[in-house]
Every structure is written in C-alpha cells, then in structure tokens.
PyMOL commands that place a pseudoatom at each C-alpha (Angstrom):
pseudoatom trace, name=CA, resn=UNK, resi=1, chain=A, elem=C, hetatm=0, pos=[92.666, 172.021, 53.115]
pseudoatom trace, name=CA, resn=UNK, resi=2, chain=A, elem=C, hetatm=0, pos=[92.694, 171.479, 56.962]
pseudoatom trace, name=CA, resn=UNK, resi=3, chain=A, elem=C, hetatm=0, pos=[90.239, 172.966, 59.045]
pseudoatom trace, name=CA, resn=UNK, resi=4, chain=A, elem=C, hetatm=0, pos=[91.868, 175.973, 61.294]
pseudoatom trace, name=CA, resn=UNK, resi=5, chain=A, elem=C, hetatm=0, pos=[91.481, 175.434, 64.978]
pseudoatom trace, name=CA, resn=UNK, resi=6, chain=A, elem=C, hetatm=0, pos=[90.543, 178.695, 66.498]
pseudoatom trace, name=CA, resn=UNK, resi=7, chain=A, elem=C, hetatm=0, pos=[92.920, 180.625, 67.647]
pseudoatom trace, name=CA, resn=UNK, resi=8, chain=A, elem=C, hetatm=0, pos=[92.181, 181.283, 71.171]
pseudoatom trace, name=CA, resn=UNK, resi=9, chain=A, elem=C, hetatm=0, pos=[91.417, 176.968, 71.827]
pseudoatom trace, name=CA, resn=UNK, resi=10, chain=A, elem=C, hetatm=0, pos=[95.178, 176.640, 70.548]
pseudoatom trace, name=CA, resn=UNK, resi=11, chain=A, elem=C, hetatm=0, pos=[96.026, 179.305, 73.565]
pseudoatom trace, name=CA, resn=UNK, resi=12, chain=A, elem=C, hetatm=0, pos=[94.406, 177.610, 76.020]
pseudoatom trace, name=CA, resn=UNK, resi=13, chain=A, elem=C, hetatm=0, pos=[95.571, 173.886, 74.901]
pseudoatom trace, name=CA, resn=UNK, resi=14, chain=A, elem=C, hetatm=0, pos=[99.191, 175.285, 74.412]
pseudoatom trace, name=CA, resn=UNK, resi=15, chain=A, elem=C, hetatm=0, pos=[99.123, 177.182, 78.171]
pseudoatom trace, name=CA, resn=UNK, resi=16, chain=A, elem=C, hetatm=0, pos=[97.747, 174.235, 79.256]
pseudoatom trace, name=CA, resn=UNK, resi=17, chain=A, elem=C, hetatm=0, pos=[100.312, 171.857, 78.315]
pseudoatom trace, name=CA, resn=UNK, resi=18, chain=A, elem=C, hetatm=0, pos=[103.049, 174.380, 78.923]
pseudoatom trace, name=CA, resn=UNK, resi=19, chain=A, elem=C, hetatm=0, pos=[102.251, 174.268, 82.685]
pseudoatom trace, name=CA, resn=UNK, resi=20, chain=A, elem=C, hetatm=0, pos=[101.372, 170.504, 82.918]
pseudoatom trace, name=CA, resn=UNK, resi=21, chain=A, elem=C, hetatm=0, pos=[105.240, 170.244, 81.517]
pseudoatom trace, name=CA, resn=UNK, resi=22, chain=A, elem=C, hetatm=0, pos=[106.507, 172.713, 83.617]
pseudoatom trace, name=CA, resn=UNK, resi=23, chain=A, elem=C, hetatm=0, pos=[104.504, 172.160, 86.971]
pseudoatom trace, name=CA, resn=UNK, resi=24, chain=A, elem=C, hetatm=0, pos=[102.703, 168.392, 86.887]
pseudoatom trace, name=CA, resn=UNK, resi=25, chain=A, elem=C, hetatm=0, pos=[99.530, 169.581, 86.717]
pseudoatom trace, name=CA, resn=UNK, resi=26, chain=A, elem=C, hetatm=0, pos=[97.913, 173.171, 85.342]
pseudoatom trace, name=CA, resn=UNK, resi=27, chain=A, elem=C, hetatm=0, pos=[95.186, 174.795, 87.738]
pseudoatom trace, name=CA, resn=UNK, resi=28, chain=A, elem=C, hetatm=0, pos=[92.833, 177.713, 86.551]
pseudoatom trace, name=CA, resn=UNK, resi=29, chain=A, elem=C, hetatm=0, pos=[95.007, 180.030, 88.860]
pseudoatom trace, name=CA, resn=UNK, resi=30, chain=A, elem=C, hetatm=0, pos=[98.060, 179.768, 86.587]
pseudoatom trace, name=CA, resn=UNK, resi=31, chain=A, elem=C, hetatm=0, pos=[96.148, 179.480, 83.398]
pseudoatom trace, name=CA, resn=UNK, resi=32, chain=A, elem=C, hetatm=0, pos=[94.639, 182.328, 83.605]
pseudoatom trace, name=CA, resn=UNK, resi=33, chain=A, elem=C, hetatm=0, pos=[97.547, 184.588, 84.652]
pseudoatom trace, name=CA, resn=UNK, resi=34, chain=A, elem=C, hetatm=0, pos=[99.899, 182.985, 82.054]
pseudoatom trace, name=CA, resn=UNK, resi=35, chain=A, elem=C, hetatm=0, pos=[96.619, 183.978, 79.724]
pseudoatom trace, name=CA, resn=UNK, resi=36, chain=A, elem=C, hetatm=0, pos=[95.694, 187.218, 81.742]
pseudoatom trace, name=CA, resn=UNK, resi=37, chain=A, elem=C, hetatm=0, pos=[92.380, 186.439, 81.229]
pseudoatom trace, name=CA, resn=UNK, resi=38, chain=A, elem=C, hetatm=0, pos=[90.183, 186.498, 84.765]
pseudoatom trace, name=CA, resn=UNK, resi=39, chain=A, elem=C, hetatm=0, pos=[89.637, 183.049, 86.052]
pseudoatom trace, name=CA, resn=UNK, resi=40, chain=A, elem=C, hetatm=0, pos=[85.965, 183.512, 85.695]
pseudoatom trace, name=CA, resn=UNK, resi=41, chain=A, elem=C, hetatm=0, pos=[86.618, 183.615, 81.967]
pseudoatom trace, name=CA, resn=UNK, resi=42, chain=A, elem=C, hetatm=0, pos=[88.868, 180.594, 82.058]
pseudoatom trace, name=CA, resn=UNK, resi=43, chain=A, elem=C, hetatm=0, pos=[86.231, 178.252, 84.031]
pseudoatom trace, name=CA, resn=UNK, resi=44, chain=A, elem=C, hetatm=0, pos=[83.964, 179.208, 81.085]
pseudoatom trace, name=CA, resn=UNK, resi=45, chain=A, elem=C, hetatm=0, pos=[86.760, 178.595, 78.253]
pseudoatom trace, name=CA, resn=UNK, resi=46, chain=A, elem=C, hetatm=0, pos=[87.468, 175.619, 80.164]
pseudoatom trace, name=CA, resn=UNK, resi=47, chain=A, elem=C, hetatm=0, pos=[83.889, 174.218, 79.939]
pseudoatom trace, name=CA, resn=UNK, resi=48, chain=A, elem=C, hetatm=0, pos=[84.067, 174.275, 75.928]
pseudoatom trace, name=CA, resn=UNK, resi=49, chain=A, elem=C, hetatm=0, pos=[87.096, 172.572, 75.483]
pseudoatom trace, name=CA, resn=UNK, resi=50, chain=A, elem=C, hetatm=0, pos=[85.562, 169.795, 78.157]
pseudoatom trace, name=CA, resn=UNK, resi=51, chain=A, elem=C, hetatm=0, pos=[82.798, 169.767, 75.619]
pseudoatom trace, name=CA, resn=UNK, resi=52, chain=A, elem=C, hetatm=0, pos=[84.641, 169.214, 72.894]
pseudoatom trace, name=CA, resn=UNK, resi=53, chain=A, elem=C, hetatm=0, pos=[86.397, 166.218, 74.339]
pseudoatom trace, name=CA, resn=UNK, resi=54, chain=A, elem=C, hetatm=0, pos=[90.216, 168.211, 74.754]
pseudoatom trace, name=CA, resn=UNK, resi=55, chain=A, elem=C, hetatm=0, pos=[90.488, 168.595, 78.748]
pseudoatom trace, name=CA, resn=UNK, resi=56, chain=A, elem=C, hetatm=0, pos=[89.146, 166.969, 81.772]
pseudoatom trace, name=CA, resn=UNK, resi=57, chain=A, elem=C, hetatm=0, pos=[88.084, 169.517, 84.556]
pseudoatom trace, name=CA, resn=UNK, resi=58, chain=A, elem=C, hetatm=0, pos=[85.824, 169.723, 87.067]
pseudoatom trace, name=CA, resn=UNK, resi=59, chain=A, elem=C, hetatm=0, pos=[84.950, 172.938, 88.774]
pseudoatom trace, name=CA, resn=UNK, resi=60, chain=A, elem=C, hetatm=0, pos=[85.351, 173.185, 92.173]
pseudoatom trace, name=CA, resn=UNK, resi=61, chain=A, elem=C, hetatm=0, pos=[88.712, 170.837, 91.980]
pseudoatom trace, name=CA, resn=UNK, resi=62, chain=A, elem=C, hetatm=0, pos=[90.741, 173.531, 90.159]
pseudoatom trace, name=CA, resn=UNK, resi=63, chain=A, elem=C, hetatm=0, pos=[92.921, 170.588, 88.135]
pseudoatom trace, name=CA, resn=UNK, resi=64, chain=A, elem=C, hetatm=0, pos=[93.175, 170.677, 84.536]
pseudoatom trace, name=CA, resn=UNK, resi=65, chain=A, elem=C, hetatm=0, pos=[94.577, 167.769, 82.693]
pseudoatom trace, name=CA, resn=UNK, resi=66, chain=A, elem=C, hetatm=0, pos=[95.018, 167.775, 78.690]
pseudoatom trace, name=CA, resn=UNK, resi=67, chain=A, elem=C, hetatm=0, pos=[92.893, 164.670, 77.252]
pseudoatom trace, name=CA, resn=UNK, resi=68, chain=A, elem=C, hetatm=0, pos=[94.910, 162.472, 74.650]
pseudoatom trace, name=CA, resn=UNK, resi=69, chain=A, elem=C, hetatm=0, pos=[93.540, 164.547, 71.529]
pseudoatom trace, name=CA, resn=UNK, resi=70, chain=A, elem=C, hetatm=0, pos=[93.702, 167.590, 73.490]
pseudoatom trace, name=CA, resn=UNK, resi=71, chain=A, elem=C, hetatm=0, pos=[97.514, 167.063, 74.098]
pseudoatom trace, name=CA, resn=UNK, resi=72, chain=A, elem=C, hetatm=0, pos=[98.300, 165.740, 70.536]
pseudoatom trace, name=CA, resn=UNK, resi=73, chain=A, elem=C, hetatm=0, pos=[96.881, 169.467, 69.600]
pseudoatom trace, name=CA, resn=UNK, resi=74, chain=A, elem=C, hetatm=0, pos=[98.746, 171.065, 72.065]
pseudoatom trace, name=CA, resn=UNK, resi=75, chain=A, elem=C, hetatm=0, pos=[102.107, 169.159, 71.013]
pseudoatom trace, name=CA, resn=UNK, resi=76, chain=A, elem=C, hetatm=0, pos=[101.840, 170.142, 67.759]
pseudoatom trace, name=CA, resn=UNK, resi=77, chain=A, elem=C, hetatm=0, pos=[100.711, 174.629, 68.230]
pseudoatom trace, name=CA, resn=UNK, resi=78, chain=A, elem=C, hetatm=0, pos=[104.290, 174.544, 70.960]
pseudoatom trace, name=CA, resn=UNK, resi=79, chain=A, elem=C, hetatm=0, pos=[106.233, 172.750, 68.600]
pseudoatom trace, name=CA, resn=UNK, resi=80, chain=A, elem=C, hetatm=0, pos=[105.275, 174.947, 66.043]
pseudoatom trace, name=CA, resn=UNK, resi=81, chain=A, elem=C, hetatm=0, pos=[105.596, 177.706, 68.565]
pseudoatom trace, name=CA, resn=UNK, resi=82, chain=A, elem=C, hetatm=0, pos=[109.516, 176.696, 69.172]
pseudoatom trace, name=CA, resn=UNK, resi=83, chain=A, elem=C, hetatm=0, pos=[110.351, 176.432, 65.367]
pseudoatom trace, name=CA, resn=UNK, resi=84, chain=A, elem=C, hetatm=0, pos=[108.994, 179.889, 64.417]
pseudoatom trace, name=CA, resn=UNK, resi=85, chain=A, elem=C, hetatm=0, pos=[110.785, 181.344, 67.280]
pseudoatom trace, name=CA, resn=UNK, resi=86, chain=A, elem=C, hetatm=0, pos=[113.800, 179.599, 66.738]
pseudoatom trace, name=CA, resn=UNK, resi=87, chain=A, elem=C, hetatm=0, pos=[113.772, 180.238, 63.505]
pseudoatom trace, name=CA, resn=UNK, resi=88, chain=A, elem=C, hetatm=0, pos=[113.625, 184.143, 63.953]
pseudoatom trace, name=CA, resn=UNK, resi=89, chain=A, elem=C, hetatm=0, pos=[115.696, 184.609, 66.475]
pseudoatom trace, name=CA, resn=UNK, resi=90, chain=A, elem=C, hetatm=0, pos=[118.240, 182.395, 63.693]
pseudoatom trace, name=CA, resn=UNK, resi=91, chain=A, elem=C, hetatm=0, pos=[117.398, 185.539, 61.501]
pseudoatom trace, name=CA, resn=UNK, resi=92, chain=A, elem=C, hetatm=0, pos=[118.384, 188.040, 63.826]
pseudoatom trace, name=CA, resn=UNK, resi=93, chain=A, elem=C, hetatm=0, pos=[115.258, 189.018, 65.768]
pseudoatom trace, name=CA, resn=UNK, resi=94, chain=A, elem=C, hetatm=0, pos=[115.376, 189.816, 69.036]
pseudoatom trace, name=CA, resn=UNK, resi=95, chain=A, elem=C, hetatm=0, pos=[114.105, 186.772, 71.781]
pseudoatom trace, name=CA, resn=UNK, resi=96, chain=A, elem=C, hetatm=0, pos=[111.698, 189.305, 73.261]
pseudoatom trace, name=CA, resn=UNK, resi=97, chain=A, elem=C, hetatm=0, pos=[110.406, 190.143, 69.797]
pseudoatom trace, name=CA, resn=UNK, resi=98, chain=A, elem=C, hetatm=0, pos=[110.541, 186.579, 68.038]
pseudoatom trace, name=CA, resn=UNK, resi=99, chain=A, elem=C, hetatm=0, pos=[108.713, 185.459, 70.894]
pseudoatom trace, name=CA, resn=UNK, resi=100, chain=A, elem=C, hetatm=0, pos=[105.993, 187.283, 70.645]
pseudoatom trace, name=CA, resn=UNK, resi=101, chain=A, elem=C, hetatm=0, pos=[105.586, 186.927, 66.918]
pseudoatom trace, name=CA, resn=UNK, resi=102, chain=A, elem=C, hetatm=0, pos=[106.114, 183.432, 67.044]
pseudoatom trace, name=CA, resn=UNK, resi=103, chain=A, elem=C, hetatm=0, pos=[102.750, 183.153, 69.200]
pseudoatom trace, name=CA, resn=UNK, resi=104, chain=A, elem=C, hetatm=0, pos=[101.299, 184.415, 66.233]
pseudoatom trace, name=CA, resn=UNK, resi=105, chain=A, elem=C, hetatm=0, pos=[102.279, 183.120, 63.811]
pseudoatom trace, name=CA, resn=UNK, resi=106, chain=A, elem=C, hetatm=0, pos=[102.241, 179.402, 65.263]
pseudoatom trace, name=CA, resn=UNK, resi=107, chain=A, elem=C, hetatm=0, pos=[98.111, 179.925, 64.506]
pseudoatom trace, name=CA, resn=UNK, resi=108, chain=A, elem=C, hetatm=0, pos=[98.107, 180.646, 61.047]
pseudoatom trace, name=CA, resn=UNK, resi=109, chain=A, elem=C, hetatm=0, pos=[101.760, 179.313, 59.216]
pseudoatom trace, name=CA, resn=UNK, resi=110, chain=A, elem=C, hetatm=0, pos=[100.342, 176.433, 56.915]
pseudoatom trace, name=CA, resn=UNK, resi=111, chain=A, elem=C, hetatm=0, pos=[101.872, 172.938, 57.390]
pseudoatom trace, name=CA, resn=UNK, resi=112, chain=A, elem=C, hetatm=0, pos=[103.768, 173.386, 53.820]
pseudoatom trace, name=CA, resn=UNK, resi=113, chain=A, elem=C, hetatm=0, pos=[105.433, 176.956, 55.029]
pseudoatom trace, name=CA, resn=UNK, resi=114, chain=A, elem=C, hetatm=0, pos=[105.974, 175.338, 58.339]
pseudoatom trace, name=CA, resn=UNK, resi=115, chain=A, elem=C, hetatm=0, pos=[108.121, 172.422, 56.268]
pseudoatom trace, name=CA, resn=UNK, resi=116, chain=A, elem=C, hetatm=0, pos=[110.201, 175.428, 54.368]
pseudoatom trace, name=CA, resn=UNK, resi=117, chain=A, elem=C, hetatm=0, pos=[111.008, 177.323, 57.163]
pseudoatom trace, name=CA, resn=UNK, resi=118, chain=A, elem=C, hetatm=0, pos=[111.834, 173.877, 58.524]
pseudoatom trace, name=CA, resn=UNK, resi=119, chain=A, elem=C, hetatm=0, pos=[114.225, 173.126, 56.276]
pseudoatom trace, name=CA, resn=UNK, resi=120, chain=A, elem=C, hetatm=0, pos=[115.612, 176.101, 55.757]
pseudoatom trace, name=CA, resn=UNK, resi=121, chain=A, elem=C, hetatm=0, pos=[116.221, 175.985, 60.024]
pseudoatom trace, name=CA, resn=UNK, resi=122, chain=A, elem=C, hetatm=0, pos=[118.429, 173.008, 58.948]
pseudoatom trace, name=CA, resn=UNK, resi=123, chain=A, elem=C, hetatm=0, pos=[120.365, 175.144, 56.222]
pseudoatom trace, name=CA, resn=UNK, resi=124, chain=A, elem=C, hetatm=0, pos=[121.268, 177.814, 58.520]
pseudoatom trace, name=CA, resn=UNK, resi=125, chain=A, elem=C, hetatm=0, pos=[122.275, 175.783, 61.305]
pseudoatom trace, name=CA, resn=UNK, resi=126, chain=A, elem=C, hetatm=0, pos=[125.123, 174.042, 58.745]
pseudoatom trace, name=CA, resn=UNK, resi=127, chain=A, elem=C, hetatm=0, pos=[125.494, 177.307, 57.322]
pseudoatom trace, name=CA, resn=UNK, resi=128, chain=A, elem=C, hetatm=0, pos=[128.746, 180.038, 58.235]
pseudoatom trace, name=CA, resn=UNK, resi=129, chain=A, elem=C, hetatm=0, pos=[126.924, 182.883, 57.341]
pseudoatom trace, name=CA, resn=UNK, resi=130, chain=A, elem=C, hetatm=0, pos=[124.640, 182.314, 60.175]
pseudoatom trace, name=CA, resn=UNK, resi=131, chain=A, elem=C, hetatm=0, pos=[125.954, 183.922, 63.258]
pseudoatom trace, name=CA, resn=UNK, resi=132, chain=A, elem=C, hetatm=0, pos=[126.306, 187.703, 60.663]
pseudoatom trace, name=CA, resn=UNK, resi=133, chain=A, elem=C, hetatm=0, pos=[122.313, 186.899, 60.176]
pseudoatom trace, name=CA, resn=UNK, resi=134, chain=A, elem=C, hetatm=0, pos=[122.010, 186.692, 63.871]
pseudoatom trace, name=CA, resn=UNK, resi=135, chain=A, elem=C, hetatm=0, pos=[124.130, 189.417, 64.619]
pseudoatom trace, name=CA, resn=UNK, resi=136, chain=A, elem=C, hetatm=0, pos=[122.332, 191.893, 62.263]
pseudoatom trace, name=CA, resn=UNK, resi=137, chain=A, elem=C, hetatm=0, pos=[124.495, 192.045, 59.112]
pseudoatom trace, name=CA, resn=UNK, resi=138, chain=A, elem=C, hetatm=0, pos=[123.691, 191.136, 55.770]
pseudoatom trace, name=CA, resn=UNK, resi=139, chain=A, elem=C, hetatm=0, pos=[125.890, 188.271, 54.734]
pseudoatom trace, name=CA, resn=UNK, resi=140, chain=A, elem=C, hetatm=0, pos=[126.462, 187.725, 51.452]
pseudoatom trace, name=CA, resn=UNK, resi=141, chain=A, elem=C, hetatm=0, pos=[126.509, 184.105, 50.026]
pseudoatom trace, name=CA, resn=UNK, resi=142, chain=A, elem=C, hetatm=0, pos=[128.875, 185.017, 46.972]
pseudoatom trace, name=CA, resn=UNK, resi=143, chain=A, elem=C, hetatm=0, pos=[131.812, 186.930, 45.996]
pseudoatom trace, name=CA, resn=UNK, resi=144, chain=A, elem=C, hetatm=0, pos=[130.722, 190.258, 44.542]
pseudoatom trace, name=CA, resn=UNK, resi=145, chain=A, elem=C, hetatm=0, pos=[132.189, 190.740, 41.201]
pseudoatom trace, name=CA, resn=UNK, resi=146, chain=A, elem=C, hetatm=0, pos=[134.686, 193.700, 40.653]
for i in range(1, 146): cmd.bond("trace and resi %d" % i, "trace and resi %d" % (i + 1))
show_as sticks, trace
zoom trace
C-alpha cells in the first residue's frame, strides 16, 4: 500500500501548480490567499517542501517554482481534483458543492476507487440517463414491470 502524502503538502503543491498554470509563476502573495493561510505561515510551509526536494524558493525573492517531483505530485492531486469534481457534478451535485468536496476527497480516494469512478465517468458520459442524474431525478435504467 502507498504511502499517503499529507494532506496539507498536496494543498500547497496543488495551489502551487494551479497558479504557475494560471499566472507563469506562483509568489507567496497569491499562495497564501488562494490558501488563506498568512504569508508568514506559507514562507515556513514553503521551507519544508524546499527540504524535501518539491519547490525551489528563496526568501526574499517571493518566486515559487514546482521542482520536477514536486510537479509530477501536483499533476497527479489536480487531476484527481478535476475527476472527483467532474464526476459529482455528473451525479447531480451542485459546482459550488462538488467543488468543495472534491478538494477532499482528491486526498484520501485510493488509486483503485479513483479507476471505478473513472470508468464509471466514461459510462455516464455515453449514457442517456445522464442529463436526469444531473438534473436531480432518479432515472431508471429498466422498464418497471406492471
């Protein structure tokens, strides 16, 4: 069985790699708003994951980049991220809502459940009865017998 990352280095790497994506570059400022964590905190966060070899910073400079194992990580909790939530709002929860569970579930799903729901992603997209999940009804997959 896989060793669990903990849950608040897969925040950090994720954030991180969100705003690299989104802005070029992630600086404490952003990180620790999109984290609402005081940057004081971050800088300290920030100094582990250095230490463990999954960002570069220096203080002072502000700049955070994702190191190559750091990223892989980080790749791998968003995509995760993006399937749960797309996979719930599939069944009918609410974006707002499927968001937020989705962040935490991401930490925790095993790779094996992660497959299923995975698969089953690719069922519903094929399937009809889809857009009654979404909408809140309870499709049924077979004639009802009289």
């Amino acid at each position: 069985m896989m060793k669990r990352r903990p849950f608040r280095e897969e925040e950090y790497l994720e954030a991180i790699f969100i705003l690299e994506e989104r802005y070029g570059r992630a600086r404490v400022k952003e990180l620790s708003e999109m984290l609402g964590v005081k940057p004081p905190s971050v800088v300290e966060y920030l100094e582990k994951l250095v230490r463990k070899g999954l960002v570069d910073y220096v203080k002072g400079r502000g700049e955070i980049r994702l190191t190559e194992q750091g990223r892989r990580i980080a790749e791998q909790v968003y995509r995760k991220h993006v399937l749960l939530r797309k996979f719930l709002e599939m069944i009918g929860v609410p974006r707002d809502v499927a968001e937020e569970d989705a962040c935490r579930i991401e930490h925790v799903v095993s790779q094996i459940t992660l497959e299923r729901i995975i698969a089953l992603i690719e069922l519903l997209e094929t399937c009809p009865l889809t857009r009654e999940l979404r909408e809140g009804k309870k499709p049924k997959c077979r004639q009802e017998k009289p």
